[in-house]
N, C-alpha and C positions, 0 to 999 in steps of 0.2 A: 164469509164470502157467499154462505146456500141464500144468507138471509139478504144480501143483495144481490144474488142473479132473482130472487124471488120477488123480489119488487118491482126488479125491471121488467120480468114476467108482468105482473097487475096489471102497469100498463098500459099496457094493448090491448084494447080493446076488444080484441078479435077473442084473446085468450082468455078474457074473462069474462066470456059468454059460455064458454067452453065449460071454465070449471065451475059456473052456477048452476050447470046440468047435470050434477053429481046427484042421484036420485033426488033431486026437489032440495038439497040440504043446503045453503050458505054460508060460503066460510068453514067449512070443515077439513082442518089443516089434519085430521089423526088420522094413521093408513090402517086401512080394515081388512080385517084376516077374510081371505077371500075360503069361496066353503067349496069341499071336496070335490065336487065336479067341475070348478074351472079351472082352468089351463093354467099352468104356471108361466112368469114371463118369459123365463128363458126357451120354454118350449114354443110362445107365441113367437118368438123374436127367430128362431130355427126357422119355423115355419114359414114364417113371411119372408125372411131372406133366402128361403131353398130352392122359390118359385118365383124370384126377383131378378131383372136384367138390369142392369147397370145400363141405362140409356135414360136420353131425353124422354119425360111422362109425356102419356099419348093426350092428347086434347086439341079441343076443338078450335080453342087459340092458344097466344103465348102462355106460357107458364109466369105469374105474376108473384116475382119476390118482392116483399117488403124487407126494409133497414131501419134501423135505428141503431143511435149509440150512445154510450152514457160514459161520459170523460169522467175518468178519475183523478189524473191530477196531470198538469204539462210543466216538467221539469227543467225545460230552457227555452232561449230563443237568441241563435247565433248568428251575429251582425255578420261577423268572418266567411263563415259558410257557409251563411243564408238558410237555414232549417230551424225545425226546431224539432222536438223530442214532446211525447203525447202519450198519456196512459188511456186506453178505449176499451172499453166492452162491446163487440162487436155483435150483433144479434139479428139475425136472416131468419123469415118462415115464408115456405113456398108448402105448396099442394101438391104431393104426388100420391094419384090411387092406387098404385102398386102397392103399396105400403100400408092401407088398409086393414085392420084385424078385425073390424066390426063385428065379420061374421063369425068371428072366432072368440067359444066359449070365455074369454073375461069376464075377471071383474072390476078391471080398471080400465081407462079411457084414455090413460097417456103410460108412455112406458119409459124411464129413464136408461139409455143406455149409454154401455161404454165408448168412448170416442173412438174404440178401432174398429168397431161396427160403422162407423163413418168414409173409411175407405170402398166400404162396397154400398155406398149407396151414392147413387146420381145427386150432384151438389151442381149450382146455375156456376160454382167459379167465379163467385164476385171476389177482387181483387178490389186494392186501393194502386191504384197504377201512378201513381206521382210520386208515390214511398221511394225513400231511399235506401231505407233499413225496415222490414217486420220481421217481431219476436215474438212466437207464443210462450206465456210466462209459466215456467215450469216450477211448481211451489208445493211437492217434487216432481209430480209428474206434468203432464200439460194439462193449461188450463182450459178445456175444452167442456162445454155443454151439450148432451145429442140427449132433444126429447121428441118421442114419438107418439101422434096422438092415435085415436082409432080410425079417425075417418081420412088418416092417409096426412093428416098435417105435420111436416118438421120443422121442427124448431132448433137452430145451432147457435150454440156463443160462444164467442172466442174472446179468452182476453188477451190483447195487443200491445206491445208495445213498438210506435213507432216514431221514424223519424225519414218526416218531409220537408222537402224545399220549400221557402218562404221566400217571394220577388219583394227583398226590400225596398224602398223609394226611401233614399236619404235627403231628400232636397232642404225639408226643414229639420231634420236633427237639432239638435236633440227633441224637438216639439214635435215628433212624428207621430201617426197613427200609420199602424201594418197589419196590413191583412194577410191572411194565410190558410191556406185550402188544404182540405182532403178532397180526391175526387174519385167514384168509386165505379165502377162498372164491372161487367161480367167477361171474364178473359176471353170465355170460349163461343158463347152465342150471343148472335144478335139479337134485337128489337123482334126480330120475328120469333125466336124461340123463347127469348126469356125478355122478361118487360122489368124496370125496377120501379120501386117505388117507394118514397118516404112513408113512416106511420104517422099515425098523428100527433104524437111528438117526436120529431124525430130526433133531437138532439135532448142529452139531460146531464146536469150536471150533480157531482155529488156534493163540491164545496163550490166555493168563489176561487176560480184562478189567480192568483199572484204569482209573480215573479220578482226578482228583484229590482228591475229594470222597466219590469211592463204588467200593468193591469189588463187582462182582458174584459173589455167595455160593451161585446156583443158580439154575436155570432148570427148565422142567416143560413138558410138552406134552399139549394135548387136545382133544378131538372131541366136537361137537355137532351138533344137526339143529335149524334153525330155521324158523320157521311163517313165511312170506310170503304176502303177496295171489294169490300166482301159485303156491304149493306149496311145497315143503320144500326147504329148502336147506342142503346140508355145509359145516360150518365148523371150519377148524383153528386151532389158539389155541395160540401158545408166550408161555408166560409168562415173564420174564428178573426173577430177585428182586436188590438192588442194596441194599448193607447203607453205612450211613452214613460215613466216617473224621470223628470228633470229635475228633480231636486238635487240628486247629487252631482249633475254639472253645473247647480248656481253654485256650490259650494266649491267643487272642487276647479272649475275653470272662471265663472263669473267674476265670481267676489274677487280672486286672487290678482285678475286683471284690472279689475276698477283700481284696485290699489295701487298696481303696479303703473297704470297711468297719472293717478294722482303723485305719486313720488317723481314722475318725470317733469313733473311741472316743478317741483321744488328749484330746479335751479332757473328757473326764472327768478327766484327772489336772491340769487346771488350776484354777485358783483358782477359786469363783464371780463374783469381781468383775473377771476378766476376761475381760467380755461382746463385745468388738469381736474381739477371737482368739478363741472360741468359736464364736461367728459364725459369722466366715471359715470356718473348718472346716468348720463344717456344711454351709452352701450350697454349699462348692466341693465336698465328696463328693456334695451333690446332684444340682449340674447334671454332675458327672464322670459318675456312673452315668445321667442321663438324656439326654445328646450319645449313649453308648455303645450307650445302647439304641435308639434312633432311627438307630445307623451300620449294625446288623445288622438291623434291622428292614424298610431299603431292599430289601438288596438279598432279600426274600422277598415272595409274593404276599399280599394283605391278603387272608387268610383271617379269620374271623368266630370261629373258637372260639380257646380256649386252648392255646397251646404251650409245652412244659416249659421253653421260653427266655424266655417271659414268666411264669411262674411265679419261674422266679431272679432275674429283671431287679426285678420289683415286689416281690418276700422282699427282698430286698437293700434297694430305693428303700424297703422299710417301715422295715426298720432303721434307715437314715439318719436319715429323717423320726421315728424316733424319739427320737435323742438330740436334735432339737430342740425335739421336746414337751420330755425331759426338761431341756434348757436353759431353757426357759420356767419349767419349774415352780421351778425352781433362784433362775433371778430374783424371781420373785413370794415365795417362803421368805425369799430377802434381804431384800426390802422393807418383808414383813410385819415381819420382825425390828428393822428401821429404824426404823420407825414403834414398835415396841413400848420401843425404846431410847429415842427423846424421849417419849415417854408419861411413864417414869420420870423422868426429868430432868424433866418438869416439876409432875409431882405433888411433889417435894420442899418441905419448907418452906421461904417466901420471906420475906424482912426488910419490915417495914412503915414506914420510911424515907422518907422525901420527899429530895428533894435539892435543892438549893439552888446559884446558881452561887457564891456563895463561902464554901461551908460546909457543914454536915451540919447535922440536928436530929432530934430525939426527936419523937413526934409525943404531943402529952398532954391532957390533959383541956382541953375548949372554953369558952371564955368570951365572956359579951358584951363587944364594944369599941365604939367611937366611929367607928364606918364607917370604919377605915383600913384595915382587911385585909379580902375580898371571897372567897365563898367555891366561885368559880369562880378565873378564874385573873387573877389579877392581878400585875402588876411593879412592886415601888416598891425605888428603889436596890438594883437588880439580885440583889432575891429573886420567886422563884415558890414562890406558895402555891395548891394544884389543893383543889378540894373533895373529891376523889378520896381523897384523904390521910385523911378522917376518913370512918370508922365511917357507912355507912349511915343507922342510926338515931338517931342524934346531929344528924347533918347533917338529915335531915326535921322533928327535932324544933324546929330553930331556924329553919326555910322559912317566909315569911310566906305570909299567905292569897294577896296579892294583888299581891306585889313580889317583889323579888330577896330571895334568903335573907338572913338577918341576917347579921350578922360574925362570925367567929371567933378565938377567941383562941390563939396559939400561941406556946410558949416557946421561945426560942432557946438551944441550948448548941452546946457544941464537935463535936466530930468524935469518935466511941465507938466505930469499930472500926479497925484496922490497915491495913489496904485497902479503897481505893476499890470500890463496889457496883459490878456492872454493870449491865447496861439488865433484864434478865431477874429478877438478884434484888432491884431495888428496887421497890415495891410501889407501883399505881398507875399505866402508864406513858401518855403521852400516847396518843390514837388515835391517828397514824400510825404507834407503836413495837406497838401491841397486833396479836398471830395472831388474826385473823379467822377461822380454819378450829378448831372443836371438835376434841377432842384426842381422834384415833383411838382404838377398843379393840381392845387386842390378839385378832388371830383363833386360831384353836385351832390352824389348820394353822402357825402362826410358832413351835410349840414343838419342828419340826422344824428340823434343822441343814442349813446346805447342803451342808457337807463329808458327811453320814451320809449323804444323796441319792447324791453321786457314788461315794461306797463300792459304795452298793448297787449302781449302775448298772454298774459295771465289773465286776460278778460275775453278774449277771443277764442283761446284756446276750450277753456271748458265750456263753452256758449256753442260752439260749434259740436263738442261732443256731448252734451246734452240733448242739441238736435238730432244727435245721430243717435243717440238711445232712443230716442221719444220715435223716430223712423220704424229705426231695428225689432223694438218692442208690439210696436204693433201692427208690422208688418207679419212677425212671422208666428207671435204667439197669439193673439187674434181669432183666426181658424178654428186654435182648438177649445175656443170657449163658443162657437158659432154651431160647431159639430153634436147634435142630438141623439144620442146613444141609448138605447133601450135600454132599460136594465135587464138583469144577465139571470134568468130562473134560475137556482140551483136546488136541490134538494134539502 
């Protein structure tokens, strides 16, 4: 860990002008036994803090801190909670001449001291004020840097562990690119007392960020001056841009829906009459895609607009829902068709026959008799004779005013056709044998076929969601091959 705050040290610039002024020597990392008459550190470090006030250093203007920070690794980034999590070496050097030991016998030029020597001395309070959570990492103790140079320069590093809020934008989900801030100022003074400032590099990383979910594809850095109740205040702002991996929603949401549409189509290629397998299909591609949509839907925040994940989930859930309209309409063509087949059947011409239980007859011209035949229905030695049997007008003509119809006469012969009538084409039949229901007209739409519906449908149907891919596809992944992303320095 000495061997990477020591890197970070290098470079800066400022600091490695510093220690090339190490008597004319470069690069000499060995510490040299300092000789009998100078001061040891702990007595410099007594001295300098015994005559030391804990206030803002005096000068002629702001006091000007530099930052920088060198990521070590960011271990998440939560859709739910909108944050993410950030390992940082945090690293400030301001000017204060108080702190000077110049004039004091050394023989060294910077002096490493303890982090509790850091509470008695004047710090500008840069804060990351967006944090939701900071941890200094105690690995055992804290990880804290305090170095002090002779001509009053400090230098602090802290390493961090934090976790800030991230404003996600889901609108294209899963193809999104998210940016995410650190934003850093001084808690206690303004612009007029303390000024900040990036170094010249101010951000560094140690590897290449990954995550599961997201590669970080760039970062940016930048300065602001903001209006407070109290006066202007410097603000540093690194932005961290974070580009989606969709891979694992073609696999786990894509593919599984392409499928689940093309199985919806399979009962296009069955019968219309069989509606219970038709069915089934239907409803189980529908609740298949709507369990699916409701699995990925958990684990995201309920944001209020549109995201290109529910743009495909409900295209798809349309589909579906379509071939059950078109099952519907499929049914109802059958039925009109059904209905138009007994129409015909019973518009045919029917035999005007009476029947008899043991015999057949003709039915023929009416005569008066001697009240033995009755011209409702009557039984004598196991014939039925209905008034039904004769002719409307014949039958009223023989109805008395004020009694039962007169009698009718009727000739008995043999049996006249080859086969027995059935109930349909014998003419006449009792009420309880007569359809009560008028006999349907055929509709205009029954002149349609139900096999020519499901032709269509199986050529319409994927022709129409092919459109809607070729739409979908490059409406919304598009973007992120348009988007030019620097690559990402790391160490």
């Amino acid at each position: 860990m000495s061997r990477l705050w020591t890197k970070g040290f290098f470079l800066t610039t400022f600091l490695i002008q510093l220690l090339l002024l190490f008597d004319g020597v470069e690069g000499k990392g060995k510490r040299r036994k300092c000789p009998p008459s100078s001061w040891s550190e702990g007595k410099i470090v007594n001295t300098v803090l015994s005559n030391y006030t804990k206030m803002l250093p005096e000068a002629e203007d702001s006091v000007m801190v530099n930052i920088e920070i060198h990521v070590q690794d960011m271990s998440s980034l939560n859709e739910l909670t909108s944050d993410f999590k950030i390992e940082i070496l945090f690293t400030q050097l301001w000017h204060d001449p108080a702190l000077a030991f110049a004039h004091l016998p050394s023989c060294k030029r910077n002096i490493t001291m303890e982090n509790k020597h850091l509470e008695n001395v004047w710090t500008p309070n840069t804060c990351i004020i967006n944090s939701k959570k900071t941890m200094i990492h105690q690995s055992p103790a804290d990880n804290v840097m305090f170095i002090l140079y002779e001509n009053g320069t400090v230098w602090v590093n802290h390493r961090l562990s934090l976790k800030a809020p991230c404003l996600l934008d889901l609108r294209r989900f899963p193809f999104d690119v998210q940016n995410c801030e650190l934003i850093f100022e001084s808690y206690s003074h303004n612009s007029e007392e303390v000024e900040l400032h990036w170094m010249k590099e101010p951000v560094t990383l140690m590897k290449q960020i990954s995550l599961p979910d997201f590669d970080m594809v760039n970062f940016r850095t930048d300065k602001a001056t903001l209006l407070y109740p109290n006066g202007y205040w410097d603000q540093l702002t690194v932005v961290f841009t974070f580009k989606r991996r969709y891979g694992f929603y073609i696999i786990q949401a894509y593919v599984p829906t392409y499928l689940t549409i093309i199985v919806s189509w399979v009962s296009f290629c069955m019968e219309p009459k069989a509606l219970p397998a038709r069915t089934t299909v239907g409803i189980s591609s529908l609740l298949a895609l709507t369990f699916q949509f409701g699995n990925i839907l958990k684990n995201l925040p309920r944001v209020s607009y549109v995201k290109a994940m529910d743009v495909w989930m409900l295209g798809c859930i349309s589909f579906v829902f379509g071939t059950m309209v078109e099952l519907a309409f499929v049914c109802y063509i059958s039925r009109c068709a059904s209905n138009r087949d007994k129409t015909n059947r019973r518009e045919s011409p029917r035999s005007r026959a009476a029947v008899y239980a043991n015999g057949g007859c003709r039915t023929r011209t009416p005569h008066h008799l001697n009240g033995n035949v009755m011209t409702d229905s009557l039984m004598r030695n196991g014939v039925s004779v209905r008034e039904s049997s004769v002719d409307p007008p014949q039958r009223d003509a023989y109805r008395l005013p004020n009694g039962p119809p007169p009698p009718l006469h009727f000739h008995m012969t043999t049996f006249d056709v080859a086969q027995p009538l059935t109930l349909e084409q014998v003419g006449g039949l009792p009420p309880p044998f007569r359809d009560p229901s008028p006999s349907p007209q055929p509709d205009c739409i029954a002149r349609f076929h139900p096999e020519s519906i499901d032709k269509l449908s199986i050529v319409c149907f994927p022709l129409a969601f092919t459109m809607f891919n070729l739409f979908y596809w490059w409406y919304f992944l598009s973007p992120t091959f348009d988007q030019d992303f620097l690559p990402v320095p790391h160490e």
